[in-house]
C-alpha atoms as a printed R data frame, in Angstrom:
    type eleno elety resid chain resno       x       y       z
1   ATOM     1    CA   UNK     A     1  -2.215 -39.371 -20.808
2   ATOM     2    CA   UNK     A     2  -4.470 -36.724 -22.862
3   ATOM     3    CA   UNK     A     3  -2.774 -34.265 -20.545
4   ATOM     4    CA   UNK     A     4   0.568 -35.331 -20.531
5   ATOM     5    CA   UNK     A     5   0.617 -35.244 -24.892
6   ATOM     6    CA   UNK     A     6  -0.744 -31.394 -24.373
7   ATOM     7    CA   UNK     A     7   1.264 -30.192 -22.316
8   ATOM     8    CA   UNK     A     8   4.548 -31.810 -24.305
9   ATOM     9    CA   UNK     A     9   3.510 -30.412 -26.931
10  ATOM    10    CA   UNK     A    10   2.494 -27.038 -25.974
11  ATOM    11    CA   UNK     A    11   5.962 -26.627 -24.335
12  ATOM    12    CA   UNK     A    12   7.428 -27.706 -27.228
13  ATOM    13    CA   UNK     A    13   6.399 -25.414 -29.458
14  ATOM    14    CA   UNK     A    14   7.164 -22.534 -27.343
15  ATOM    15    CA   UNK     A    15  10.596 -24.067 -26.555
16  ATOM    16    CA   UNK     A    16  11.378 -24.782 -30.052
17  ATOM    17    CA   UNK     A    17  10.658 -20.749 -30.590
18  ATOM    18    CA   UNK     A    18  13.127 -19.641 -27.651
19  ATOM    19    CA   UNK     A    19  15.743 -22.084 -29.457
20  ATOM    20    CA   UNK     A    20  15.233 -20.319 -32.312
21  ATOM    21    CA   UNK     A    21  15.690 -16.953 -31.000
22  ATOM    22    CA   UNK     A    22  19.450 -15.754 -30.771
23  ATOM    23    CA   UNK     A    23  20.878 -15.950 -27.549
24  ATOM    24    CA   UNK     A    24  23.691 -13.251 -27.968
25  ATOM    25    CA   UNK     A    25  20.532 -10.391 -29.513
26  ATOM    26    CA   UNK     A    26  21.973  -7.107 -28.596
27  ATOM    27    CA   UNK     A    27  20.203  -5.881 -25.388
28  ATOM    28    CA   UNK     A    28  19.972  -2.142 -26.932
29  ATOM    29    CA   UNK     A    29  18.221  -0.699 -29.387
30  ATOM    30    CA   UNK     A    30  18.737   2.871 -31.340
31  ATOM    31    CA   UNK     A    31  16.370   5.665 -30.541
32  ATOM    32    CA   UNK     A    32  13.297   5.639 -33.421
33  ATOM    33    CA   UNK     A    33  11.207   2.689 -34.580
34  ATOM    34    CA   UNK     A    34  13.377  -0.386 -35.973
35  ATOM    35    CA   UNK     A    35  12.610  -3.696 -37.402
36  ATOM    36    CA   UNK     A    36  14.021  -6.444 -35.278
37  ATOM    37    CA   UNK     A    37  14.001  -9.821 -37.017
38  ATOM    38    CA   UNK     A    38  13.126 -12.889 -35.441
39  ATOM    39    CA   UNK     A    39  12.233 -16.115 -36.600
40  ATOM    40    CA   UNK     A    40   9.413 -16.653 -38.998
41  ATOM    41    CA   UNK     A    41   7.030 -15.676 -39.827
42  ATOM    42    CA   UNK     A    42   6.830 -12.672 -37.024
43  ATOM    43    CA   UNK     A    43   9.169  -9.472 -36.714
44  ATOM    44    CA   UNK     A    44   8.905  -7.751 -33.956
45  ATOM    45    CA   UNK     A    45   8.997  -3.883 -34.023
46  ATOM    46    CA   UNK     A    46  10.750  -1.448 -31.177
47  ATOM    47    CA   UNK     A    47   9.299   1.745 -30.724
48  ATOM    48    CA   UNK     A    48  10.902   4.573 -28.659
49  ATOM    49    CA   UNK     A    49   9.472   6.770 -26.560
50  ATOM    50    CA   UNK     A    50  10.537   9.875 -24.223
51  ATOM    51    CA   UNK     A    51   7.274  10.555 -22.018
52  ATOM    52    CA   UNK     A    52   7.288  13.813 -19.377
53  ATOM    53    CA   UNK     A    53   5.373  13.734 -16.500
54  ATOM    54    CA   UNK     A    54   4.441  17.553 -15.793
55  ATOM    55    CA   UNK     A    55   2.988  16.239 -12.016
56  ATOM    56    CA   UNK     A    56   6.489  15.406 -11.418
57  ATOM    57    CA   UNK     A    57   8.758  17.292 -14.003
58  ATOM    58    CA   UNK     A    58   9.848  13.934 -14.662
59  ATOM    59    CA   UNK     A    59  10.477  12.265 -18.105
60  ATOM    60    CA   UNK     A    60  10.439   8.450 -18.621
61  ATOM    61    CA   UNK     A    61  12.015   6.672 -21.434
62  ATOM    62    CA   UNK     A    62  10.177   3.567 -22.873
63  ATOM    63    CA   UNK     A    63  10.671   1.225 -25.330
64  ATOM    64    CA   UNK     A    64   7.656  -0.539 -26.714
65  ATOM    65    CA   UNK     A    65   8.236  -4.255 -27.983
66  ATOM    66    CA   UNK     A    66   5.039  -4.924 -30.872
67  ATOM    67    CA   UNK     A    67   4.564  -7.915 -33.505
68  ATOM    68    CA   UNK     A    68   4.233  -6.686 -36.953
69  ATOM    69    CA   UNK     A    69   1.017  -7.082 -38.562
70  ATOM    70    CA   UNK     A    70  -2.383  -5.977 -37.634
71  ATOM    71    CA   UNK     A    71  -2.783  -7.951 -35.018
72  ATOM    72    CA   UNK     A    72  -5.107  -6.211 -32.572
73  ATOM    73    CA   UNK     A    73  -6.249  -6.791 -28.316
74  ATOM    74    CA   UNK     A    74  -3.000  -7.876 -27.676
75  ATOM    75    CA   UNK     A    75  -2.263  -8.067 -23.529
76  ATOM    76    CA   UNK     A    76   0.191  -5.874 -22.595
77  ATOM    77    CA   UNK     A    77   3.531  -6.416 -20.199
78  ATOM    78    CA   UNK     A    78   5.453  -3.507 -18.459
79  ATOM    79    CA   UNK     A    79   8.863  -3.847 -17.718
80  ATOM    80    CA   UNK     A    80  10.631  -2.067 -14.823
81  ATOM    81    CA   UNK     A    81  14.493  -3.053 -14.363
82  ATOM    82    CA   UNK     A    82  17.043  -4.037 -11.943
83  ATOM    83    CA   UNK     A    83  19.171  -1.112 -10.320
84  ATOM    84    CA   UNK     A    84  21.417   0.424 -13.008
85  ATOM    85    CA   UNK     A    85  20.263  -0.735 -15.877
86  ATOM    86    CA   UNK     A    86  18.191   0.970 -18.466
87  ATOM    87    CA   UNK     A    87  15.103   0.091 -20.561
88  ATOM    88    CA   UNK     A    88  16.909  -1.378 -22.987
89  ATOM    89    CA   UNK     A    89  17.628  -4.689 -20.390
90  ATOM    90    CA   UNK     A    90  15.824  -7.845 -20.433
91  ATOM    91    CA   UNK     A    91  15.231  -6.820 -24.476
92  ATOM    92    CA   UNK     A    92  15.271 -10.281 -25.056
93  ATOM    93    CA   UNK     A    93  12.243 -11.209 -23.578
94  ATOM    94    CA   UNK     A    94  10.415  -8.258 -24.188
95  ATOM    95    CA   UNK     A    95  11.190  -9.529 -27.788
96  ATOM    96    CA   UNK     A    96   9.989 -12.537 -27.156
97  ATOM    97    CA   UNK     A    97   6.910 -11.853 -25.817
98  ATOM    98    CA   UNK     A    98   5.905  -9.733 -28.755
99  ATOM    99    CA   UNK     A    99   6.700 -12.589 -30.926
100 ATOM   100    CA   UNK     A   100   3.760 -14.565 -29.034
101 ATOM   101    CA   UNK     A   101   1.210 -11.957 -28.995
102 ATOM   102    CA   UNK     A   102   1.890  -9.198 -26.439
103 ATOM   103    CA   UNK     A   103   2.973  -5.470 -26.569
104 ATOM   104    CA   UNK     A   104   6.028  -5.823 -24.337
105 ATOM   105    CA   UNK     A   105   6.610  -2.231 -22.421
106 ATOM   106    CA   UNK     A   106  10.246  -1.452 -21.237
107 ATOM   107    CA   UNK     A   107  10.617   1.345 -18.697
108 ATOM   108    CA   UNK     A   108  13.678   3.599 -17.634
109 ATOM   109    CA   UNK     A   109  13.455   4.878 -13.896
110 ATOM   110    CA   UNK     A   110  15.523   7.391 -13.277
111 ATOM   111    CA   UNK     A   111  17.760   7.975 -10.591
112 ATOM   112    CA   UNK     A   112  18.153   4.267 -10.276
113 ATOM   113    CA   UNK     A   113  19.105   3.869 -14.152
114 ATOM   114    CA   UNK     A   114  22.935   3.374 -15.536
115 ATOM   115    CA   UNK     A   115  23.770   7.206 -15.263
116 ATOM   116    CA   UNK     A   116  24.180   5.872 -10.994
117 ATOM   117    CA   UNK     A   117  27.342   4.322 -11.529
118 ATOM   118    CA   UNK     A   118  28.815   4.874 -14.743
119 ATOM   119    CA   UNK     A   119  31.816   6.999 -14.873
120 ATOM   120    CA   UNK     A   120  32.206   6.716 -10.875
121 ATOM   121    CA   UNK     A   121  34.809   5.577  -8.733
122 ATOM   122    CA   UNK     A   122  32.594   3.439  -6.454
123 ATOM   123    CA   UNK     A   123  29.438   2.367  -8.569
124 ATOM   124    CA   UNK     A   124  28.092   0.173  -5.541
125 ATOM   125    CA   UNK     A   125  28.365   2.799  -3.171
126 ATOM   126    CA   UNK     A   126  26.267   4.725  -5.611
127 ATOM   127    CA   UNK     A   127  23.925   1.671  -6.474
128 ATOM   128    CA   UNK     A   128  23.512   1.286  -2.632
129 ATOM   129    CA   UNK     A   129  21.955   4.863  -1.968
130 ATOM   130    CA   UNK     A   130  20.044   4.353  -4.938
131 ATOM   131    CA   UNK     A   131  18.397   1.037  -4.190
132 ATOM   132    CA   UNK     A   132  17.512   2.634  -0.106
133 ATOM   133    CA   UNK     A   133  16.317   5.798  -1.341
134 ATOM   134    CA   UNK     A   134  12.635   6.339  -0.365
135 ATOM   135    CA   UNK     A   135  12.156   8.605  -3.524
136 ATOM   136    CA   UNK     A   136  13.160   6.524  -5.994
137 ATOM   137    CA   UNK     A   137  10.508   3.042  -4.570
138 ATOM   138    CA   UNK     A   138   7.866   6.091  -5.165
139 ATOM   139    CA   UNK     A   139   8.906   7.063  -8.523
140 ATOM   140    CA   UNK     A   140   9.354   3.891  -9.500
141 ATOM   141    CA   UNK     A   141   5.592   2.746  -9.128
142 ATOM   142    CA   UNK     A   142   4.871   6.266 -10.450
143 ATOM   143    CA   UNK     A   143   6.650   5.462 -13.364
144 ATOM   144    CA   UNK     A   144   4.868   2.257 -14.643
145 ATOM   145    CA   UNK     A   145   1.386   3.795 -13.581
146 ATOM   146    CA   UNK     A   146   2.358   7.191 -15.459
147 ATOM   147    CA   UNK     A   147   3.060   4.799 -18.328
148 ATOM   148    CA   UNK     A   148   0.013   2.554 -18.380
149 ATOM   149    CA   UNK     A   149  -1.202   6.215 -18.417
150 ATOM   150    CA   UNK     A   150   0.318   7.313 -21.078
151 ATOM   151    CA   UNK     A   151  -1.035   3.639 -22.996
152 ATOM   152    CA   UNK     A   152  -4.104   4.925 -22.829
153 ATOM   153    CA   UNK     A   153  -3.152   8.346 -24.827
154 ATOM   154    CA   UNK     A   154  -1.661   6.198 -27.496
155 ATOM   155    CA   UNK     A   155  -4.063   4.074 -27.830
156 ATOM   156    CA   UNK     A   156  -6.838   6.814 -28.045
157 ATOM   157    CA   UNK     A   157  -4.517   8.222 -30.838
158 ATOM   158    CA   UNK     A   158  -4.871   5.228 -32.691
159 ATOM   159    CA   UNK     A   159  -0.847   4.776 -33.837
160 ATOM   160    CA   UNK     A   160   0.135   1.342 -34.826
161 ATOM   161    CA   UNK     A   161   1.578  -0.046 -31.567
162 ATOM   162    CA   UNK     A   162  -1.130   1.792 -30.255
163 ATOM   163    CA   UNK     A   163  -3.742  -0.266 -31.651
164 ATOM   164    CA   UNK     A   164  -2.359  -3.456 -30.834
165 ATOM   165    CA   UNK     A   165  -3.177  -2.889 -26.820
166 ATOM   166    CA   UNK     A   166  -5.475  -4.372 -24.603
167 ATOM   167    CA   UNK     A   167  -5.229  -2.062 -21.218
168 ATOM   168    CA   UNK     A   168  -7.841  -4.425 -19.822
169 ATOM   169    CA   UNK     A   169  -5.276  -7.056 -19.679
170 ATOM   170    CA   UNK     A   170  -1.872  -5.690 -18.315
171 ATOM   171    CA   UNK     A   171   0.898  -7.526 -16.479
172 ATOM   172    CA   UNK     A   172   3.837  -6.414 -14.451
173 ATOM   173    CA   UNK     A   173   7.457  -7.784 -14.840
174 ATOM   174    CA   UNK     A   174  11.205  -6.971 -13.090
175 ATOM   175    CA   UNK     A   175  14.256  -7.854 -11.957
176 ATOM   176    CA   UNK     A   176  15.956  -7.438  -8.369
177 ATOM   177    CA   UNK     A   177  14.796  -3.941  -7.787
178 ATOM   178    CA   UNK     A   178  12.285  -3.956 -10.904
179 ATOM   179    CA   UNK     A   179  10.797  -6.756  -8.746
180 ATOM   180    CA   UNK     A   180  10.038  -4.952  -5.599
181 ATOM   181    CA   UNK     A   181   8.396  -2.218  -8.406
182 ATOM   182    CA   UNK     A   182   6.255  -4.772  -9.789
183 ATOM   183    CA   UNK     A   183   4.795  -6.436  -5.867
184 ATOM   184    CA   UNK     A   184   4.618  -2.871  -4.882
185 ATOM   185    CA   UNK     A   185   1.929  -2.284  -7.974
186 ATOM   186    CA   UNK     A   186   0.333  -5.804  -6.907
187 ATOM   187    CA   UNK     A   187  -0.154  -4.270  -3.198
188 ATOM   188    CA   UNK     A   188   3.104  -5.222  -1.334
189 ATOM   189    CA   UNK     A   189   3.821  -2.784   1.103
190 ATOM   190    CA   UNK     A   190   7.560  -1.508   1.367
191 ATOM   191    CA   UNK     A   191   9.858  -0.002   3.782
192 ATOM   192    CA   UNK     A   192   8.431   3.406   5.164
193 ATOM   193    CA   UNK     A   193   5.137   1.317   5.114
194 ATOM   194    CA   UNK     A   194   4.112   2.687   2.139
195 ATOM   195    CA   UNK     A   195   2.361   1.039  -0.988
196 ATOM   196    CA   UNK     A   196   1.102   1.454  -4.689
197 ATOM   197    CA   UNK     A   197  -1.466  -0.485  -5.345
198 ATOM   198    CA   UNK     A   198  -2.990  -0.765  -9.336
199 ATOM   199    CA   UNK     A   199  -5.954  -2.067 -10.013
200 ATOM   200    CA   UNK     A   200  -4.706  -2.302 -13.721
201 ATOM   201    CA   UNK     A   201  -2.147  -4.956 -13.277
202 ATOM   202    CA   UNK     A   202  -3.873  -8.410 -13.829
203 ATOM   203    CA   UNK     A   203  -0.442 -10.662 -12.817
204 ATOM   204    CA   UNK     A   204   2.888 -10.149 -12.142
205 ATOM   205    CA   UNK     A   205   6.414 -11.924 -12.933
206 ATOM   206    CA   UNK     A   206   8.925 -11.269 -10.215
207 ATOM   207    CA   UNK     A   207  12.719 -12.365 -10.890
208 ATOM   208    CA   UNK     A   208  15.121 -11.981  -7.563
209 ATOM   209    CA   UNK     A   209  12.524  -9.839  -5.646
210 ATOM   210    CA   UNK     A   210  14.493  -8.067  -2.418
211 ATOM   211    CA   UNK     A   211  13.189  -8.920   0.727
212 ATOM   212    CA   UNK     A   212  11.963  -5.351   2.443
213 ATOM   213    CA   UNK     A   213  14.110  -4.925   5.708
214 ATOM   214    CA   UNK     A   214  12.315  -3.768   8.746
215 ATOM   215    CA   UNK     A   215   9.052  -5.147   7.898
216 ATOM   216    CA   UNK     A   216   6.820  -8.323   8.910
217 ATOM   217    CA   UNK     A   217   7.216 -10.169   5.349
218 ATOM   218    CA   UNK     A   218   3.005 -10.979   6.421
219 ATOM   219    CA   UNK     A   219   2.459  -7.243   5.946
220 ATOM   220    CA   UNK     A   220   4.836  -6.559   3.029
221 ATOM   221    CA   UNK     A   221   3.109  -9.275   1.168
222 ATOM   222    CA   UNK     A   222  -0.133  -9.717   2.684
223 ATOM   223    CA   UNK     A   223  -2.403  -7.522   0.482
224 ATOM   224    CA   UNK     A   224  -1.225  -9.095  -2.792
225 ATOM   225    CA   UNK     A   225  -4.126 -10.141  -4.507
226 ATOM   226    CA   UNK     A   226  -3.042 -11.069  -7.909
227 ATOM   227    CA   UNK     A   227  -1.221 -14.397  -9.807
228 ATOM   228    CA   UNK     A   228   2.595 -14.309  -9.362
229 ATOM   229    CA   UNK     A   229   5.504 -15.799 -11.063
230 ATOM   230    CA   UNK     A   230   8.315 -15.837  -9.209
231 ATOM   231    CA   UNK     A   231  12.117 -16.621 -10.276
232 ATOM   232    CA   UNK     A   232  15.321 -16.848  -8.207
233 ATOM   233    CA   UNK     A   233  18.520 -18.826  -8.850
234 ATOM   234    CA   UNK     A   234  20.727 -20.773  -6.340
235 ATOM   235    CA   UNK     A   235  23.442 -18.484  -6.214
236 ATOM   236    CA   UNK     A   236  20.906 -15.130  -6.477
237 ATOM   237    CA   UNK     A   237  22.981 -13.153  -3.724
238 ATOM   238    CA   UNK     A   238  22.220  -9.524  -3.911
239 ATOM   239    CA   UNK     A   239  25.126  -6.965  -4.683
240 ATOM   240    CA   UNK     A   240  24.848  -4.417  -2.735
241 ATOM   241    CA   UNK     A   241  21.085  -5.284  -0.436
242 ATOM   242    CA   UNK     A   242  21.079  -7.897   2.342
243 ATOM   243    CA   UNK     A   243  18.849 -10.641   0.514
244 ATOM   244    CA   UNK     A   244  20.814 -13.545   0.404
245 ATOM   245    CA   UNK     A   245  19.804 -16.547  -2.347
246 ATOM   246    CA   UNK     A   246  17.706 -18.466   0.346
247 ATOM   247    CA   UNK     A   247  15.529 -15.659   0.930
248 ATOM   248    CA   UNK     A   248  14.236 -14.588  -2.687
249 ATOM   249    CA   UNK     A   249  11.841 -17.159  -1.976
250 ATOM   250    CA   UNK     A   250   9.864 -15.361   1.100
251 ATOM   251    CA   UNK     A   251   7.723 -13.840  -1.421
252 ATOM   252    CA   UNK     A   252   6.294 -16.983  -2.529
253 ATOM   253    CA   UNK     A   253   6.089 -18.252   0.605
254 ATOM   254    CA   UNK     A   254   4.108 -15.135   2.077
255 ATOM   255    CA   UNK     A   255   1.460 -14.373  -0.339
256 ATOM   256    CA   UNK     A   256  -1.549 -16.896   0.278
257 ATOM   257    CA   UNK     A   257  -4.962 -15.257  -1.831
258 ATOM   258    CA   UNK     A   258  -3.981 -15.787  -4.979
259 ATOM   259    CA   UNK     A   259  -1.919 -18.298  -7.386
260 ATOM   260    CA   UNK     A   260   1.400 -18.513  -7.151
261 ATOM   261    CA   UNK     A   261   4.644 -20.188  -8.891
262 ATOM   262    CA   UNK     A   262   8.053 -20.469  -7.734
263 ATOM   263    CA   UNK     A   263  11.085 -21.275 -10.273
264 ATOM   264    CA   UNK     A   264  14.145 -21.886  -8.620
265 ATOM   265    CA   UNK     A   265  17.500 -22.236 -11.083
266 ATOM   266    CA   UNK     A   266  20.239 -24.288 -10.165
267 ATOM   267    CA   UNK     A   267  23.475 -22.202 -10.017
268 ATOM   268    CA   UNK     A   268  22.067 -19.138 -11.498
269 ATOM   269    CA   UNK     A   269  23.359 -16.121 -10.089
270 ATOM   270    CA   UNK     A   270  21.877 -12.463  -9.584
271 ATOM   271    CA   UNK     A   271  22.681 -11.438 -13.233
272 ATOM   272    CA   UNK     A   272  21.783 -13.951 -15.169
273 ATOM   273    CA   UNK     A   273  18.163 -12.066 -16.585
274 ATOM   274    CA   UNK     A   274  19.446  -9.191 -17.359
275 ATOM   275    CA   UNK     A   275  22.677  -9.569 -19.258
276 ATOM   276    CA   UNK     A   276  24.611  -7.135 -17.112
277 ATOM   277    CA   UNK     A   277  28.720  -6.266 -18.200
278 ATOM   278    CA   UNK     A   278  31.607  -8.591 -18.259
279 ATOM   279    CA   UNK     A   279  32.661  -6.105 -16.092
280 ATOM   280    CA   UNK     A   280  30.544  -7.130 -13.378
281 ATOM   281    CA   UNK     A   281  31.368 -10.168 -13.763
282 ATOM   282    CA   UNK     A   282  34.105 -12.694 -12.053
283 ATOM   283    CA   UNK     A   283  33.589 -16.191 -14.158
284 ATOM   284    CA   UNK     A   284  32.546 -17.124 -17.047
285 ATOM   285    CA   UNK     A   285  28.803 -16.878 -18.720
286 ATOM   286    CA   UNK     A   286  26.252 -19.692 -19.185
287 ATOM   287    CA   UNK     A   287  23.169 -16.969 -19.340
288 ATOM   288    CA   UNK     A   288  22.081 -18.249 -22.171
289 ATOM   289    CA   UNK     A   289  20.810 -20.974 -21.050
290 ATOM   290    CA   UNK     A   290  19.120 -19.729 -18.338
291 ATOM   291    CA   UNK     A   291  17.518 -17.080 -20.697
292 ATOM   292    CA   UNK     A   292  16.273 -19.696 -23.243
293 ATOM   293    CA   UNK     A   293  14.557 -21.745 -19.986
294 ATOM   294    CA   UNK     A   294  12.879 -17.618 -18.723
295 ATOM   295    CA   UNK     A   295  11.439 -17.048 -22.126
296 ATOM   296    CA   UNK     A   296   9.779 -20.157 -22.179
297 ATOM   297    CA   UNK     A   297   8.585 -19.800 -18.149
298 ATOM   298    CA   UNK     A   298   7.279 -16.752 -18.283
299 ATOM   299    CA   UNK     A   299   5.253 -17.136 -21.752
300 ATOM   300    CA   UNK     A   300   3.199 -20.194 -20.391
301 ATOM   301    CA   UNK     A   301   2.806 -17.703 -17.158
302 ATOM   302    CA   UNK     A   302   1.433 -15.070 -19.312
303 ATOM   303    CA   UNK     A   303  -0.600 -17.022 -21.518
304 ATOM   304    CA   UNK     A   304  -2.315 -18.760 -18.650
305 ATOM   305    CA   UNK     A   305  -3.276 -15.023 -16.490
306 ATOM   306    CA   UNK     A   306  -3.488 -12.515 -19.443
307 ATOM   307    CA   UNK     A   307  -4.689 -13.679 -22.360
308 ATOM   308    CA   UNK     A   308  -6.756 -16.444 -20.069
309 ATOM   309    CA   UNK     A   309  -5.560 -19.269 -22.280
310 ATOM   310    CA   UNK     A   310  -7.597 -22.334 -20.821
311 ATOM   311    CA   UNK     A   311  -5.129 -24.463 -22.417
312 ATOM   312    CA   UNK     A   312  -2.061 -22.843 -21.341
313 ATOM   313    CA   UNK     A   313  -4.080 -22.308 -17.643
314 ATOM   314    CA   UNK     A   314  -4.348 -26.295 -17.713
315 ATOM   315    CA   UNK     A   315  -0.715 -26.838 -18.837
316 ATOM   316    CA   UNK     A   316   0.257 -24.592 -16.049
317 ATOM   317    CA   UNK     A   317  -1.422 -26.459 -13.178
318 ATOM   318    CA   UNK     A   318  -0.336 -30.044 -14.707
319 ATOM   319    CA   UNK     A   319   3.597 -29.983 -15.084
320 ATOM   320    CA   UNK     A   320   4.060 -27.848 -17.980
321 ATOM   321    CA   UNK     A   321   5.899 -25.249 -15.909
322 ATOM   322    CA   UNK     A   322   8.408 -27.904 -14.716
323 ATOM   323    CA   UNK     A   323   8.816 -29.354 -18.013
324 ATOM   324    CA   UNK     A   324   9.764 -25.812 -19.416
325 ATOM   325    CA   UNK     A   325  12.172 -25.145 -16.770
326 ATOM   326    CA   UNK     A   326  13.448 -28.545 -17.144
327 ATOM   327    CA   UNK     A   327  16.548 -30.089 -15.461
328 ATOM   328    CA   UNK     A   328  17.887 -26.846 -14.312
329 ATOM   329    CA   UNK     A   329  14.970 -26.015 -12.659
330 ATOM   330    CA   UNK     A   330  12.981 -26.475  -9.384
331 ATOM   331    CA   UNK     A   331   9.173 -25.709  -9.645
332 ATOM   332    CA   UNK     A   332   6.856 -25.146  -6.606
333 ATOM   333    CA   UNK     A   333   2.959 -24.078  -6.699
334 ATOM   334    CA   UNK     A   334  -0.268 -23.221  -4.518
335 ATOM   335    CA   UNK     A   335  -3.379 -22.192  -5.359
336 ATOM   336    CA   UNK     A   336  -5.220 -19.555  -3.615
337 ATOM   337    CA   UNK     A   337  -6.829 -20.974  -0.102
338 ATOM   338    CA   UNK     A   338 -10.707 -21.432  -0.392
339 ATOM   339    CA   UNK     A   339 -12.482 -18.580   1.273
340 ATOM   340    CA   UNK     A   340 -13.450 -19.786   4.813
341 ATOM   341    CA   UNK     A   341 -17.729 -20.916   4.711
């Protein structure tokens, strides 16, 4: 019973929070720091950044998410998004998250950004060669690694958001291919046979993660050695890969030495994280919802693996994850398999 009262009310109060939140916030924000107000008595600050990487005469836009106040240690989540979008997607959660305590990185990978398709006559012909290009699954990882990189630099140079991190404590989010990003920094091996493993990432939160064609899913998920969150929707069809709803699951069902959750969305479709255009759109929007249930979801996730809240670790393991996701949502969990005496 002692449980049960815990867990209601620790989901309330994080519920109650994403309620408060708007669900129409702009996803972009203007280049320069800017005050983004939330509910009380936080505001979250949004810091730009435009970061060259001489190695690879490469520059990578970020946008840094950061509570205001002198809050310091906070864990810190990197987010890498779905093909052609930009670093401003997802800002909503990246938002949130500050709001509870983190430093909430947003990456921009080129060559698999908006610049793809916009302005084109056949955006998911472009998308397509995008998504199967070898160079951009390298420069992704690259990216987020040159980043946590870079993290280190600014906290070393001891600027506000750069106090506020804890690189001992890092997490890995993204959506569709964001998601393959993030495995491929937990150890998944991708097409080519190639992977990029971190030992900085601590736990990752996958939402409609591709499944890798020509490769044993025990090998492109075997080596994963870290806590996962995964969420897919009924109706999570790719646009322009082969994974079909059914099959964002795989991941979960593949990776056996470490924790692992499973949210499963009735009727949400591939879109619904990341607030993509009307224009890619055929029906009418109930993201929202969804998007007040993934704030929620992944907060208890990240509570429980990076900032080791025994609390939020117990809530986890005893319903609380089903009681966020609630009636639109199907929870499954396993724990990591004892090691063999």
């Amino acid at each position: 019973m002692k449980h049960l009262l815990r867990i209601g009310v620790f989901v309330a109060t994080l519920a109650a929070a994403a309620a408060a939140a708007c669900p129409e916030e702009p996803l972009g924000v203007p280049e320069g720091p800017v005050a983004v107000s939330v509910a009380e008595p936080r505001v979250v600050h949004a810091a730009a950044f435009r970061w060259h990487d001489p190695a690879r005469n490469r520059t990578v836009p970020a946008t840094l998410y950061y509570p205001e106040g002198e809050d310091t240690g906070l864990p810190v989540v990197i987010f890498s998004h779905g093909l052609g979008r930009s670093r401003h997607a997802c800002a909503y959660l990246g938002r949130f998250w500050a709001r509870h305590g983190y430093v909430s990185v947003h990456v921009e990978h080129a060559g698999s950004n908006e610049a793809v398709w916009r302005g084109t006559l056949r955006p998911k012909q472009h998308l397509r060669q995008a998504f199967y290009s070898p160079a951009n699954r390298r420069n992704r990882a690259l990216d987020v690694r040159f980043a946590i990189d870079r993290l280190v630099e600014l906290k070393q140079d001891d600027t506000p958001p750069g106090r506020r991190l804890d690189l001992e404590r890092i997490g890995v989010v993204g959506h569709d291919f964001g998601a393959q990003t993030a495995l491929a920094l937990a150890g998944a091996v991708l097409p080519g046979r190639v992977s990029y493993p971190d030992p900085r990432i601590k736990a990752v939160v996958a939402m409609s993660t591709p499944v890798p064609e020509g490769l044993s899913l025990s090998v492109a998920f075997g080596e994963i050695r870290v806590p996962c969150l995964h969420v897919t929707g009924t109706r999570d069809d790719s646009l322009v890969a082969t994974t079909r709803a059914g099959q964002r699951r795989l991941p979960f069902d593949h990776i056996t030495a470490t924790d692992q959750y499973l949210v499963t969305f009735r009727g949400a479709d591939h879109l619904i994280y990341a607030g993509h255009p009307v224009a890619f759109r055929n029906r009418d929007r109930h993201d929202a919802v969804y998007q007040r249930r993934l704030r929620v979801v992944t907060t208890l996730f990240w509570d429980a693996y990076l900032k080791e809240n025994p609390e939020a670790r117990e809530a986890l393991t005893h319903g609380a994850l089903a009681a966020a996701a609630g009636p639109i949502g199907r929870v499954e969990q396993k724990t990591a398999a004892p090691p063999i005496q």
